[in-house]
C-alpha positions, 0 to 999 in steps of 0.5 A: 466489466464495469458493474463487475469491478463496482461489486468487486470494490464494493467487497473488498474495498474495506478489508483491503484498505484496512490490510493496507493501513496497518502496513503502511500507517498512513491513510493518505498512502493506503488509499492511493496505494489501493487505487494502485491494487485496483487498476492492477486487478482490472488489467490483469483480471483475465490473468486470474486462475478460478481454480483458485480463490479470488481473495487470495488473488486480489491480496496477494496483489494487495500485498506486493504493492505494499512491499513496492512502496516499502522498497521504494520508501525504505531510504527515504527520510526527511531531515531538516536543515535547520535544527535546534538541540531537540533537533540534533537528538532526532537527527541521532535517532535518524542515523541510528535506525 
């Protein structure tokens, strides 16, 4: 299982970590959020259907972690306690979005 789940990551390591960084535009991010898509593939790999394509399955899985950090993230943003003029301007922007 080990040299199975080293080839997998050898193969998608790439095109999953780029698909997960144009969604979440944070490297940091979408290397833990991989590592996630990994662990979740090697838990549930004898859950795979071969009569479908394994890619599709493994982005598919890619995909609804990523909407799982944008749901759990969505409300989420920092503001400071200690503001000047520039400050107050972007604390407008904030309470707008």
């Amino acid at each position: 299982m080990k040299e199975t789940m080293n080839k997998l990551y050898a193969q998608f390591r790439k095109p999953l970590l780029y698909f997960i960084t144009s969604k979440v535009r944070d490297k940091n991010i979408a290397e833990d959020l991989l590592q996630e898509v990994f662990i979740k593939v090697y838990k549930n790999i004898n859950e795979f259907n071969e009569n479908l394509t394994f890619s599709s399955w493994i982005y598919r899985i890619t995909h609804n972690i990523t909407i799982d950090f944008h749901r759990k993230n969505r409300c989420k943003k920092n503001v400071s306690l200690q503001t000047d003029d520039d400050d107050y301007k972007n604390l407008i922007d904030i309470l707008d979005s």
